[in-house]
N, C-alpha and C positions, 0 to 999 in steps of 0.2 A: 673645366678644360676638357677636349674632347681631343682624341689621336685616333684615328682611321674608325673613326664611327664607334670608339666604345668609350663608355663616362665612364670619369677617373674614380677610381676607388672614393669611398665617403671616409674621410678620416673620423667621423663619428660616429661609425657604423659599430652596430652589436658587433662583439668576439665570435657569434657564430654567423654571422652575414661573410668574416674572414676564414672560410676555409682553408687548409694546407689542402694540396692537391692530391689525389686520393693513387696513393704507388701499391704496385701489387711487385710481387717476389716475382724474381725469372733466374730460369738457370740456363747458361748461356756455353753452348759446345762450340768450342772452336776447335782449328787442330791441335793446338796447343796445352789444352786441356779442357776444363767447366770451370764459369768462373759465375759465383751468385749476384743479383744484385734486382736491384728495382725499378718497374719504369712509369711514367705515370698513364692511368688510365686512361683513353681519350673517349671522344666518340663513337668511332667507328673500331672496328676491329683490327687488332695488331696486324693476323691476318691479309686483310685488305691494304694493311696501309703497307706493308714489307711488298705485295702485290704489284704495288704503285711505285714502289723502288725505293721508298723513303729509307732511309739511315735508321739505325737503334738508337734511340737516346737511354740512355741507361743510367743508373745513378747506382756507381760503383766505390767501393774501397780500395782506395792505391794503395801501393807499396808503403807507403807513410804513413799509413793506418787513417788518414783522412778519404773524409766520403767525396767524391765531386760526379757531375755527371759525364758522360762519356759520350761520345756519337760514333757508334760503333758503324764500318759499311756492312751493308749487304751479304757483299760479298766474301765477305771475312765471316762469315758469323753459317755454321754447317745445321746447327737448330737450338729453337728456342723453347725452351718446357716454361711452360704458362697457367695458373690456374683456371678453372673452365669458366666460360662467361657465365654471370648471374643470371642472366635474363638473354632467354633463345632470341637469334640476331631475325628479324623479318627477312631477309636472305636466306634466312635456312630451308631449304629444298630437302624432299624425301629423296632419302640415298639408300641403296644399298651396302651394306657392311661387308667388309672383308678382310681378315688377317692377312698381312702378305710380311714378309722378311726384306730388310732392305741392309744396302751396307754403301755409308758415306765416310770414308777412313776418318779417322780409326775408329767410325763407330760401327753397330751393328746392333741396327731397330727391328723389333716388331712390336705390331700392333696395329692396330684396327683402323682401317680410311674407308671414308666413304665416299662410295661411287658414284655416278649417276644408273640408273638402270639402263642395263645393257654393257655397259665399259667391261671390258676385257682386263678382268686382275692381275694376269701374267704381264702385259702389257701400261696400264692405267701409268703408273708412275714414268714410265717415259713417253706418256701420248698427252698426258694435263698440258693444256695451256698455260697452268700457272707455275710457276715460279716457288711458290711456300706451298706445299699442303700439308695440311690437318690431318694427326695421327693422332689418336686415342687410346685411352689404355695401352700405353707405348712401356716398352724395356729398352732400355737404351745399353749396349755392352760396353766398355771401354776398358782397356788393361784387364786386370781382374776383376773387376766392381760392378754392377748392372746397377741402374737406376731404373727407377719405374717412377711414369709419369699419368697424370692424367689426361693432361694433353701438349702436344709434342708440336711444333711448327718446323718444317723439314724443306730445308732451302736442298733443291733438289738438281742444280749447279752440282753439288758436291756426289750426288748418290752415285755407284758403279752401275750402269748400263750394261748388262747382258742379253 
């Protein structure tokens, strides 16, 4: 049987032809606080696809101690801390490096984005075109507690413009 161009699963297929889909850890800043959970890997980069507008699909533990997954918006969601990709994306362009301080209530990031050469750091986070950018080696402050990340996605809707 065939449904929009892909053959149905072999019901006699080897246990390893049946993968589970491959979830990676995220920690998710809302303003409401961090809440952990997992989402699954895809093709392209989280990145790119938050870029595109798409929703979080998350796969969370509710209140009932049951796991289900979540479709978190956009717009709700102030950053995502993400393990770094395995293998450098064929998009990745030499950038130059720069610490800069940033503050999306209630949080208060630094860490390291990279530029294009030439971009203006005082400036750069409110002149990007995009929507998510990529922090590295991030500290994230909140209440008393700092997190430190490897790498940070910083929906930037939320950051204060000065």
């Amino acid at each position: 049987m065939r449904f929009l161009g892909r053959r149905a699963p072999d019901r006699d297929a080897a246990p390893e032809d049946r993968r589970e889909p491959q979830l990676e850890a995220v920690a998710i800043f809302r303003a409401d606080g961090v809440v952990e959970g997992s989402i699954q890997r895809g093709e392209s980069r989280l990145s790119d696809d938050l870029n595109a507008g798409s929703a979080l699909q998350v796969w969370l533990v509710g209140a009932d101690g049951n796991r289900e997954w979540q479709s978190l918006r956009a717009d709700d969601v102030i950053a995502v801390a993400v393990p770094p990709h395995p293998d450098p994306s064929p998009k990745r362009m030499a950038r130059r490096r720069h610490v800069l301080d940033l503050k999306a209530p209630p949080y208060l990031i630094s860490g390291t984005v990279h530029m294009p050469p030439g971009a203006d750091p005082a400036r750069y986070a409110r002149s990007t075109p995009h929507r998510w950018l990529a922090v590295t080696n991030a500290a994230i402050g909140f209440a008393d507690d700092t997190f430190e990340v490897d790498v940070l996605l910083l929906n930037l809707d939320h950051v204060v413009r000065s």
